[in-house]
TORKOL-384724 format. One record per residue: residue in three letters; x, y, z of N, C-alpha, C in turn; residue number from 0. Coordinates in nm, 2 decimals. Layout:
! TORKOL-384724
LODREN   code      n_X      n_Y      n_Z     ca_X     ca_Y     ca_Z      c_X      c_Y      c_Z   pos
LODREN    ALA        X        Y        Z        X        Y        Z        X        Y        Z   NUM
...
***
This chain:
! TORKOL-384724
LODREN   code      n_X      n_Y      n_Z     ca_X     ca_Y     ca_Z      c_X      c_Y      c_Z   pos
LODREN    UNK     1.66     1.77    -2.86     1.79     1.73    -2.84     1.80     1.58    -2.80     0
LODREN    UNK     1.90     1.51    -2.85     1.92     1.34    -2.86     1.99     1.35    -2.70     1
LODREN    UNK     1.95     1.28    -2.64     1.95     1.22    -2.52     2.11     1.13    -2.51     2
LODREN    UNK     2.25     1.14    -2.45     2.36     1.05    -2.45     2.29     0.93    -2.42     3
LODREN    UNK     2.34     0.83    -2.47     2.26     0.66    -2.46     2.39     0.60    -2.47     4
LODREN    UNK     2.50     0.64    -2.38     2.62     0.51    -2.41     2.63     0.40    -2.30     5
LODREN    UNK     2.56     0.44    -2.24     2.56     0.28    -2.17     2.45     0.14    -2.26     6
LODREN    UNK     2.44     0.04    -2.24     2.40    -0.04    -2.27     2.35    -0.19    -2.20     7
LODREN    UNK     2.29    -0.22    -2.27     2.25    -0.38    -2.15     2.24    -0.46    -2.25     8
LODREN    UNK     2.33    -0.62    -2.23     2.30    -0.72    -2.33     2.21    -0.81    -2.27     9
LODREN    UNK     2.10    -0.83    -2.32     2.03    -0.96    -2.31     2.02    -1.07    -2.42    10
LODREN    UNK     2.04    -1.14    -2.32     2.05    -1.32    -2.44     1.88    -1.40    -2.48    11
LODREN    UNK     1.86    -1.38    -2.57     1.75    -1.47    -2.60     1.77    -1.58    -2.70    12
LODREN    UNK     1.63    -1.64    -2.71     1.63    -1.81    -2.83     1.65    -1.68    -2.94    13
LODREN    UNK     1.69    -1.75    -3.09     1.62    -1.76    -3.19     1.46    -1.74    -3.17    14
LODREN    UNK     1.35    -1.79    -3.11     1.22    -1.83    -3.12     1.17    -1.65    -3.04    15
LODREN    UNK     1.28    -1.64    -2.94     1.24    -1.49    -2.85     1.26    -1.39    -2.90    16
LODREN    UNK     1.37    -1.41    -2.97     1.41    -1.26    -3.09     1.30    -1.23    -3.18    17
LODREN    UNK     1.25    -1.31    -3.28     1.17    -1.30    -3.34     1.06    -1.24    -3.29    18
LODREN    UNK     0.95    -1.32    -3.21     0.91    -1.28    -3.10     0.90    -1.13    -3.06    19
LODREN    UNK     1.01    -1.10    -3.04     1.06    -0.96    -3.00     1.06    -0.88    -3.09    20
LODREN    UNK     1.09    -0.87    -3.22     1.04    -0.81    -3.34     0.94    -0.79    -3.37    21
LODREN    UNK     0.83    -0.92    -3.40     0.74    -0.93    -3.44     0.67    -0.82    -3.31    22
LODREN    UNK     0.67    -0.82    -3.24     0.63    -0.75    -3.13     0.63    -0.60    -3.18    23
LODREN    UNK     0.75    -0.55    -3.19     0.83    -0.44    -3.28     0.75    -0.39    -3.37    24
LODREN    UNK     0.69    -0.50    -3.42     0.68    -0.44    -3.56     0.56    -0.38    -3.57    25
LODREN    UNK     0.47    -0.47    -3.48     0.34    -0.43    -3.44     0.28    -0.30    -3.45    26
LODREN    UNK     0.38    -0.27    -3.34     0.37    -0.13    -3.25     0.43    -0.01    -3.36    27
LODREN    UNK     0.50    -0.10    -3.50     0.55     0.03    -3.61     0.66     0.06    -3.55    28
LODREN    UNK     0.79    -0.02    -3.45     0.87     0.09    -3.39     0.98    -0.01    -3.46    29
LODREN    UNK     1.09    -0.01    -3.41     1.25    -0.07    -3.43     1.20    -0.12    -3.23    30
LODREN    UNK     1.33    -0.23    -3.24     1.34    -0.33    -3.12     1.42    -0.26    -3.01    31
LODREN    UNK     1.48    -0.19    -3.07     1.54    -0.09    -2.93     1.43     0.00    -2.84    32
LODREN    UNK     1.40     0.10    -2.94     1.29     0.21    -2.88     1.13     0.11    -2.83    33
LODREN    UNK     1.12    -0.02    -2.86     1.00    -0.08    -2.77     1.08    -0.12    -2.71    34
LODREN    UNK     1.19    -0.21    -2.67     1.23    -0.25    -2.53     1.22    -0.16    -2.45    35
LODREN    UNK     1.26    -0.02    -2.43     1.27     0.13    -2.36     1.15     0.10    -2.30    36
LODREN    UNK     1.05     0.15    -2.42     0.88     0.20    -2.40     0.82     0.05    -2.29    37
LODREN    UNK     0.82    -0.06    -2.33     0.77    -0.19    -2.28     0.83    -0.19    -2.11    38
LODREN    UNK     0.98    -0.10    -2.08     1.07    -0.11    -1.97     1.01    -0.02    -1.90    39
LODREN    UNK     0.98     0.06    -1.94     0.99     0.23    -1.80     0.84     0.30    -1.85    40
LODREN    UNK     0.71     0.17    -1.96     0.61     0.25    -1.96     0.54     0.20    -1.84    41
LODREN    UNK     0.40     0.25    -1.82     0.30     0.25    -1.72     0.25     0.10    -1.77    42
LODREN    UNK     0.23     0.02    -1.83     0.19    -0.07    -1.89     0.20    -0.16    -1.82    43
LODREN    UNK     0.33    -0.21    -1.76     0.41    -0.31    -1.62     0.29    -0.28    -1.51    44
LODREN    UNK     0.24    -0.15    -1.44     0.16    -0.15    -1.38     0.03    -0.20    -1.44    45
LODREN    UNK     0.00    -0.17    -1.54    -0.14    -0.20    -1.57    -0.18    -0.34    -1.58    46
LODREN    UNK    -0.07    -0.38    -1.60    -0.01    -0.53    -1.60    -0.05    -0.61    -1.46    47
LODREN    UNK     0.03    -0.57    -1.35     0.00    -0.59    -1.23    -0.13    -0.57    -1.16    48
LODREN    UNK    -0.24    -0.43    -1.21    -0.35    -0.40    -1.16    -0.43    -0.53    -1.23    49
LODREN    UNK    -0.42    -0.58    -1.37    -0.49    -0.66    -1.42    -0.46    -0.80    -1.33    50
LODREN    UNK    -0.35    -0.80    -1.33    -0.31    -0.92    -1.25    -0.35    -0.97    -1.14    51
LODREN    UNK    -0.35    -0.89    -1.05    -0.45    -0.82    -0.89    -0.58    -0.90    -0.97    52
LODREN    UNK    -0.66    -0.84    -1.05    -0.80    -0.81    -1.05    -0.80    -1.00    -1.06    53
LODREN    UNK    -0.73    -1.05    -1.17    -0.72    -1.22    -1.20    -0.73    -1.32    -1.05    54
LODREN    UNK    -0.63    -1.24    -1.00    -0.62    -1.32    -0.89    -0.77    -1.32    -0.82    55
LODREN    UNK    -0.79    -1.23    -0.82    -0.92    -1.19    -0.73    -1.04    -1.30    -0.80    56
LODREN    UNK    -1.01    -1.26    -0.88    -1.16    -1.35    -0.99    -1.11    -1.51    -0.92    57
LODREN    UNK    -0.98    -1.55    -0.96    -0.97    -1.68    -0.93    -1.02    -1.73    -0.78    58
LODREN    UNK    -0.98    -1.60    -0.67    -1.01    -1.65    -0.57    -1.18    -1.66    -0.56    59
LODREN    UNK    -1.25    -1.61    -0.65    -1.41    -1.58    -0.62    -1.47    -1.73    -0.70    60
LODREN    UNK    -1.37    -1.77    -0.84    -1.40    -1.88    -0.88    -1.34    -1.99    -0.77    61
LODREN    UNK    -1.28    -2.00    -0.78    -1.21    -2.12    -0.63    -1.35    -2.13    -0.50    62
LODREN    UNK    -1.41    -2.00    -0.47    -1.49    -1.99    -0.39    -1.60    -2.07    -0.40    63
LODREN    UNK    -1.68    -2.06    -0.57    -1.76    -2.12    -0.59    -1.74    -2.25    -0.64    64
LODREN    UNK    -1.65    -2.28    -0.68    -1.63    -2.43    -0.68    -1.65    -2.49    -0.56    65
LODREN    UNK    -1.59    -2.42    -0.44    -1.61    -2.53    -0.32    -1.77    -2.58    -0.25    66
LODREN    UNK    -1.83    -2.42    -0.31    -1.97    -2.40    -0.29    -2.02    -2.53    -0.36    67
LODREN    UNK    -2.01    -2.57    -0.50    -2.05    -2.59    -0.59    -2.02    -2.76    -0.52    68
LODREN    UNK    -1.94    -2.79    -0.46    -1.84    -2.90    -0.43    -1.94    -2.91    -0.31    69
LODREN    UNK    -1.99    -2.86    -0.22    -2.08    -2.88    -0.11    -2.20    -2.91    -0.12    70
LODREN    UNK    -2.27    -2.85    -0.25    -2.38    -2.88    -0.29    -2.37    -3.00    -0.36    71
LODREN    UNK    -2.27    -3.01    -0.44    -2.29    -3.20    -0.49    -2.28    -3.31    -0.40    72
LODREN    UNK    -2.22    -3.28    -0.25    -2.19    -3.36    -0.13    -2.31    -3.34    -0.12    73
LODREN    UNK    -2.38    -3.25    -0.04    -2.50    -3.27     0.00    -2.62    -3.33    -0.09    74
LODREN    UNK    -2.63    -3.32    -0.21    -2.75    -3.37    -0.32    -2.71    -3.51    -0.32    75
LODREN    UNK    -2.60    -3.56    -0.35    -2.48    -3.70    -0.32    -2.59    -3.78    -0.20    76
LODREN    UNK    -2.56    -3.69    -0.07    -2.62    -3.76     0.05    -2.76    -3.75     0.05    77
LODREN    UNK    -2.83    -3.72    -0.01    -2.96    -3.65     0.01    -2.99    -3.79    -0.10    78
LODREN    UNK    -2.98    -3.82    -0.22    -3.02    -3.93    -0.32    -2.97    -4.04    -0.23    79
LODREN    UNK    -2.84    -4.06    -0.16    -2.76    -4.17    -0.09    -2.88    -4.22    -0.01    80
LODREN    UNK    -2.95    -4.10     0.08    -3.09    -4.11     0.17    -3.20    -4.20     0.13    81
LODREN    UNK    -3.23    -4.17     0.01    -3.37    -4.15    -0.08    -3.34    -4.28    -0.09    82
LODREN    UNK    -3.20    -4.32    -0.21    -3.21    -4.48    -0.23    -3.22    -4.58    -0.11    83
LODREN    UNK    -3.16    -4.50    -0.02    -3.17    -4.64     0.10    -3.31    -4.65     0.16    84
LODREN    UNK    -3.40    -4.48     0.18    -3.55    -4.53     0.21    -3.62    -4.65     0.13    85
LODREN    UNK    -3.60    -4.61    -0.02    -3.65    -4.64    -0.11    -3.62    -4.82    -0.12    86
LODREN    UNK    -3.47    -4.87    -0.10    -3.49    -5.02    -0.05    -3.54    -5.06     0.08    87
LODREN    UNK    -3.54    -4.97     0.13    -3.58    -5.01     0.28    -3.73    -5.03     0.25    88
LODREN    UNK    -3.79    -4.99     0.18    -3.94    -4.95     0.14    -3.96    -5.13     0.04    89
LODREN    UNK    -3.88    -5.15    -0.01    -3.90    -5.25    -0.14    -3.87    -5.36    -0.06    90
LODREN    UNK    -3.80    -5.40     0.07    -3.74    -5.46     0.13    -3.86    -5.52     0.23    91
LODREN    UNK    -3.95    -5.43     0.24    -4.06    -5.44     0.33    -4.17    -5.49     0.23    92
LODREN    UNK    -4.22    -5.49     0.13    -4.32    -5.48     0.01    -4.30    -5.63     0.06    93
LODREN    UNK    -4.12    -5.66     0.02    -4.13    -5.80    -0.04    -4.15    -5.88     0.09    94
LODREN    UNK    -4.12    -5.83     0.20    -4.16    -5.93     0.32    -4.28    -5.95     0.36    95
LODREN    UNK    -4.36    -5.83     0.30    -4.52    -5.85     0.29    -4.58    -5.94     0.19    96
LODREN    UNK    -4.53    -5.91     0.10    -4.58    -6.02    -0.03    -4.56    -6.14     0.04    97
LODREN    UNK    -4.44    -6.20     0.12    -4.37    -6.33     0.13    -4.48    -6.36     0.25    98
LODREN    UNK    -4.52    -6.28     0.32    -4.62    -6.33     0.44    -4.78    -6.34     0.34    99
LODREN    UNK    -4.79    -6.27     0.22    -4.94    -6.24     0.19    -4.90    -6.46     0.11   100
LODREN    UNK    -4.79    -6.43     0.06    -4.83    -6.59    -0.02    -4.80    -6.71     0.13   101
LODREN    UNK    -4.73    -6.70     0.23    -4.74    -6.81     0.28    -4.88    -6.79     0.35   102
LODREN    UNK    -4.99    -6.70     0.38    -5.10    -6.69     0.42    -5.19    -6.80     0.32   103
LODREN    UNK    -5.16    -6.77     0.24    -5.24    -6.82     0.08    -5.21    -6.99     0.09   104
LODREN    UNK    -5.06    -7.00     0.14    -5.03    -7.12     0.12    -5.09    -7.24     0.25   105
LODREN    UNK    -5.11    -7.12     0.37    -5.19    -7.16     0.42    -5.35    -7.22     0.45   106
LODREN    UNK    -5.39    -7.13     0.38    -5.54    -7.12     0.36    -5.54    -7.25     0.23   107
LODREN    UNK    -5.47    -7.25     0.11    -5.51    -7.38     0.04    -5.47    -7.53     0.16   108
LODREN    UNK    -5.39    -7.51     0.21    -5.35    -7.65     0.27    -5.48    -7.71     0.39   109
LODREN    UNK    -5.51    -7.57     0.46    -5.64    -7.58     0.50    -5.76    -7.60     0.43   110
LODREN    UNK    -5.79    -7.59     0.32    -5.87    -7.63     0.25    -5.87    -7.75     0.18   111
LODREN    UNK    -5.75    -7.83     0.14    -5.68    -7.90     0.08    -5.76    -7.98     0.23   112
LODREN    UNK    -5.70    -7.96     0.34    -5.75    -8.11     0.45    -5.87    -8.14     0.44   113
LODREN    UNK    -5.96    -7.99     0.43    -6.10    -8.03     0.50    -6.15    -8.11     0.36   114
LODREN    UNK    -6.10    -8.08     0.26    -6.17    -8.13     0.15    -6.14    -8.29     0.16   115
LODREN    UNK    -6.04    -8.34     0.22    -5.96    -8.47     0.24    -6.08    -8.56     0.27   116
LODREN    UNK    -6.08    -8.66     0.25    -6.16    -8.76     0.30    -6.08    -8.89     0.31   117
LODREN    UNK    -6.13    -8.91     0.45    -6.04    -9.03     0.51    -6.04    -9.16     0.39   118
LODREN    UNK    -5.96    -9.28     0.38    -5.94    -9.32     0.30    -6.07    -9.43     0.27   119
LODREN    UNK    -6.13    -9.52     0.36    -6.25    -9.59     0.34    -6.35    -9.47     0.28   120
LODREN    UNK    -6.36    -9.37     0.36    -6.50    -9.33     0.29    -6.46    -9.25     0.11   121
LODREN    UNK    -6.31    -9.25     0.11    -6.31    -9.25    -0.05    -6.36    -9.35    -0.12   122
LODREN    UNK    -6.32    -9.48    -0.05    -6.31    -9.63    -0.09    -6.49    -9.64    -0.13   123
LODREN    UNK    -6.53    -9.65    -0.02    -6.66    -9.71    -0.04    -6.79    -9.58    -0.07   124
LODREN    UNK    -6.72    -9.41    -0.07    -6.79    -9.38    -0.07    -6.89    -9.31     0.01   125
LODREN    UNK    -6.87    -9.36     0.13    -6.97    -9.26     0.25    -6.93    -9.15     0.32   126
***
């Protein structure tokens, strides 16, 4: 037995949503009336929302690991931040060693440079 159906509801859509809404229709093999019904008052709207639920959830678990992921690059960040400043602090020292090993050096020839010196007569004449 056909069901009375005299009330009605107008909804306004684009051109681009009608279609849409057919193409939808057509899918499913029905006419645009009887899927608006089915798509309104089926179980689907929930399943909709249980999936929805589940998204959110995921996003909150990804959000989670980003931040994780966000603390571990801070930390590795500080940890190389460390490393490079040992590491000039280390090059910074080399070179103040080098700069003492050559003014030692520059030492040692200037010392040698005197003793080798000979006063100016005994260059002159030789004794």
């Amino acid at each position: 037995m056909k069901k009375d159906r005299t009330k009605s509801v107008l909804i306004r859509l684009t051109e681009e949503e009608k279609n849409k809404l057919q193409e939808m229709a057509e899918e499913e093999e029905m006419k645009v009336e009887p899927f608006v019904r089915k798509a309104i008052f089926s179980n689907d709207i929930k399943k909709l929302s249980n999936k929805n639920d589940a998204l959110q959830e995921e996003i909150k678990v990804l959000k989670q690991e980003i931040r994780t992921l966000k603390d571990e690059k801070s930390a590795d960040r500080e940890n190389w931040s460390e490393l490079t400043s040992r590491m000039f602090k280390i090059l910074d020292e080399i070179k103040e060693e080098k700069d003492e090993i050559k003014k030692e050096k520059e030492k040692e020839i200037l010392v040698i440079e005197t003793k080798e010196k000979k006063p100016f007569w005994k260059k002159f004449f030789g004794r």
